[in-house]
N, C-alpha and C positions, 0 to 999 in steps of 0.2 A: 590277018586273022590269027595269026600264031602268035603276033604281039600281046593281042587281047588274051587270047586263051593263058598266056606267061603272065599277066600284071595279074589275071585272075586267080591265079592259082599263088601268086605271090600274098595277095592279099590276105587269102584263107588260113596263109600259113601265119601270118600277121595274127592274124583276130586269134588264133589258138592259142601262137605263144601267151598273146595278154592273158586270156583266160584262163593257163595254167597257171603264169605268174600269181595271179590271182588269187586261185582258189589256195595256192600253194601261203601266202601270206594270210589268207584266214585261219590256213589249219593250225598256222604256227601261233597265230593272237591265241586264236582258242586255246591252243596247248597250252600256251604260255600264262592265258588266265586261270585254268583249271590245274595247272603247279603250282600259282600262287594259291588258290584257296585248298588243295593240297597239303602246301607249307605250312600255312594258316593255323591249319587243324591239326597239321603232325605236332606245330609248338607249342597250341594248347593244351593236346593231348599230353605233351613232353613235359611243358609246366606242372600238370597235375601227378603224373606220375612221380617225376621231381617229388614233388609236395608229400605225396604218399609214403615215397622209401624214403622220403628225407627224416618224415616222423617213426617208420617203423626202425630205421638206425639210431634215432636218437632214443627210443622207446629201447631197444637192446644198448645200446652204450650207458644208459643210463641203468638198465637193471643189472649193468656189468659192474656197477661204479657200488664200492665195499662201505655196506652197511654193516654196525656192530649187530651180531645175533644176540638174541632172549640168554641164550647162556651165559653170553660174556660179562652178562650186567652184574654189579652186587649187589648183595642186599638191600641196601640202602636209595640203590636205584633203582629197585624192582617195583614195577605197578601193582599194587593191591589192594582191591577193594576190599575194606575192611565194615561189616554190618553185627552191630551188636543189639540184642534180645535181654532187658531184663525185668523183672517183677519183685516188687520191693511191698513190705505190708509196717504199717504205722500206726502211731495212733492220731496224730495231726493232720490230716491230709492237706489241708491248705498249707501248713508251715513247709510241711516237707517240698510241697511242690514251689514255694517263696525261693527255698533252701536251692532246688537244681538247677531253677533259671537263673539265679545268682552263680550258680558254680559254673553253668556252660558259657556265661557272658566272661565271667573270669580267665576262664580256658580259650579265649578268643573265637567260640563257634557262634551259633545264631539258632533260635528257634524255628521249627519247620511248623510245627503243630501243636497246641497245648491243649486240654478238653477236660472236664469230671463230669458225672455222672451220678446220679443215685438214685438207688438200691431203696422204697421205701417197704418194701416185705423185710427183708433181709436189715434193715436198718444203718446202713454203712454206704459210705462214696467209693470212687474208683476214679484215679485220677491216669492220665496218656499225656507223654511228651515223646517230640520225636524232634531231632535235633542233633546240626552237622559240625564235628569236631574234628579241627585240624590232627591229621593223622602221628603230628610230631606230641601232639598233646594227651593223645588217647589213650594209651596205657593209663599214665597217672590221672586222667580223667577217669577209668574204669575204677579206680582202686580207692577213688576218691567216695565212689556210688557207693562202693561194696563197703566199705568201709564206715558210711555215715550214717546217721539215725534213722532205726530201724529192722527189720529182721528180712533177710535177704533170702526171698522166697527160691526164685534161679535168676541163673546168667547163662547166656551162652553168645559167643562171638565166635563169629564165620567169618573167613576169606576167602576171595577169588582173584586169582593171580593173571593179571589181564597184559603180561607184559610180551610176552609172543604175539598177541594181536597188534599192541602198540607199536612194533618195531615194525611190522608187514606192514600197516598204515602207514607210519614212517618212510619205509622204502618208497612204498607207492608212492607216496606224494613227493618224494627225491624225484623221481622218475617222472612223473606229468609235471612238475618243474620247468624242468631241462625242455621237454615237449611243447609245451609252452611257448618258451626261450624261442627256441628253432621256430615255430610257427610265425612268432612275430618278425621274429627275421625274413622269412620267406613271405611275409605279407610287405613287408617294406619294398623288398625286390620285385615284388609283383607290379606289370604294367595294364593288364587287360582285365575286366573288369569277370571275367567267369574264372579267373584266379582267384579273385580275392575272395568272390562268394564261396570259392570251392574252401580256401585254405579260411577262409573266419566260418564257414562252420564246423571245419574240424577243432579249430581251437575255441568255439562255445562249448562244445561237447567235455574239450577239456579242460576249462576250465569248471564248471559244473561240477566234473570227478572230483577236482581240487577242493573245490567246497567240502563237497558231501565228506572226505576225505580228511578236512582241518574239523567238518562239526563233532563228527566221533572220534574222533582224537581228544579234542577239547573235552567231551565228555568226559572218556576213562579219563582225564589228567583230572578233573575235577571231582572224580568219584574217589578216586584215590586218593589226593588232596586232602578232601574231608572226610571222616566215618561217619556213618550214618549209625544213631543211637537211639532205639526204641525202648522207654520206659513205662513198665505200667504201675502206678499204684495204689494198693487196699487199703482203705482204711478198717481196723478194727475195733469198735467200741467194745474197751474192756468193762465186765462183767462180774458179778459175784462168785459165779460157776468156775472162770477161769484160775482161779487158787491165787490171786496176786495182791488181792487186798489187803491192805494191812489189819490190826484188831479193830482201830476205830475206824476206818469206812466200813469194815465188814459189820460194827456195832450202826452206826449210820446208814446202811441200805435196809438192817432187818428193822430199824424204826422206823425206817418211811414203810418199810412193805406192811408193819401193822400197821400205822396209819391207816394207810390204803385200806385195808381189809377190813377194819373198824368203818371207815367210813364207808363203804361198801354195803355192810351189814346195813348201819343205817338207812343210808339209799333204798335196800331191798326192804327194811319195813316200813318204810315211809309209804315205797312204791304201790306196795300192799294193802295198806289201811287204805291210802287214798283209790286206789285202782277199785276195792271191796265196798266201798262207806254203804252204798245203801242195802246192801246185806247185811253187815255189820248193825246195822242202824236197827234195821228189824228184828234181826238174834236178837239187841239189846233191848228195845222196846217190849219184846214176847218174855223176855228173861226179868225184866220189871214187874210186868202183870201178872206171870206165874209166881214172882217171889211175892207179890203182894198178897194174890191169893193163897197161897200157903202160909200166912203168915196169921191172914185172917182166921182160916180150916184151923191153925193150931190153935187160936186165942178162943173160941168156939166151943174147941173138947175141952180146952182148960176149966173153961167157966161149967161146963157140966159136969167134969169130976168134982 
């Protein structure tokens, strides 16, 4: 009896230990799987992070890295948009406008807009050009305008000195450069694939910057490049009033003007007789018969004195 009551209690202790053993080897799988996906996430976490301060150190190393300032530049380097205004009166308008599209093709620019217009109250045209002149040409272009046929109603040239913006541009794009740089890098080392999504849309974004950042660049460099030249011109037909005729045109407009006014008169009597005939017609017929009878009335008394 005591044997049995011994194997049985031996046994129970059997079936335990297993079932510690046991649970004991689950708990560790499961640990051991939930430190793997633990790790998992600590290292994607840790790539992106990476990723992050990798671009916000290249982002400061790179705005560390010594760009020349707007003051340093010379003259000659300096960005300026140069925009010129002028108004010119002639007496050719077609020639004069032949005259500046020849001079700005000379000067190596290009026409933007060319246009006339006229004036039939007023009896004169009005011609517009607008047109881009390398800025190493521009002076002696200006002096060429002001200077050639014609009486130079105004002029006025403006600048804007755009070279503090260009140099900030500048930097910026030094700096998402470098950013850039580093991202492609950190995309190359990338093994998982919510790295790469993570690190290629930071560098869309910056490259985008990059764009927007060469388009206006590119502008000012092209505004500055060329001046932009706005011309308007009057034509004036001279006149007799203007004092500039010499004796024989001035002898030449007063014989046409009496021409004119001679045949004028004409016209109005013509207008007249023909516009009145059959008034006319009856005055004259009543003026025949009255003179007839008076004529008779006289011969009449004569014969009876």
């Amino acid at each position: 009896m005591r044997s049995r009551l011994f194997l049985l209690l031996c046994f129970f202790l059997i079936l335990l230990t297993s079932c510690d053993e046991r649970s004991d080897s689950s708990d560790q799988s499961n640990s051991l799987s939930s430190n793997q996906d633990d790790k998992t996430t600590i290292q994607t976490e840790d790539s992106r992070e990476m990723a992050d301060s990798g671009k916000e150190q290249t982002e400061q190393k790179a705005e560390e890295t010594e760009v020349p300032k707007a003051d340093t530049y010379d003259v000659d380097q300096r960005k300026v948009i140069y925009t010129a205004d002028t108004r010119i009166e002639v007496k050719d308008l077609q020639k004069k406008i032949a005259t500046l599209e020849s001079l700005i093709i000379d000067y190596n620019g290009y026409i933007v807009e060319s246009s006339r217009s006229n004036d039939t109250e007023e009896k004169n045209s009005t011609g517009f050009i607008t047109a881009r002149v390398p800025q190493t040409n521009f002076k002696t272009f200006m002096d060429e305008v002001e200077s050639g046929e014609g009486k130079l109603l105004s002029n006025n040239i403006s600048g804007q000195d755009v070279t503090e913006e260009y140099v900030d541009l500048e930097s910026r794009l030094q700096s998402k450069k470098v950013v850039e740089k580093r991202l492609l890098a950190f995309m190359e080392q990338a093994e998982k694939t919510e790295d790469l999504l993570a690190i290629s849309e930071d560098l869309a974004e910056v490259q985008e910057e990059i764009e927007q950042i060469t388009g206006r660049m590119n502008y000012l460099q092209n505004k500055a490049d060329l001046a932009t030249v706005h011309i308007e011109i009057q034509e004036n037909n001279v006149s007799l009033e203007d004092g500039d005729l010499n004796t024989w045109e001035a002898t030449k407009q007063q014989f046409i003007k009496s021409i004119n006014f001679l045949l004028k008169v004409i016209s109005n009597v013509f207008v007249f007789i023909a516009g009145n005939m059959p008034v006319l017609i009856l005055i004259s017929v009543l003026g025949w018969l009255g003179w007839i009878f008076i004529r008779k009335w006289v011969k009449q008394n004569h014969k009876e004195k």
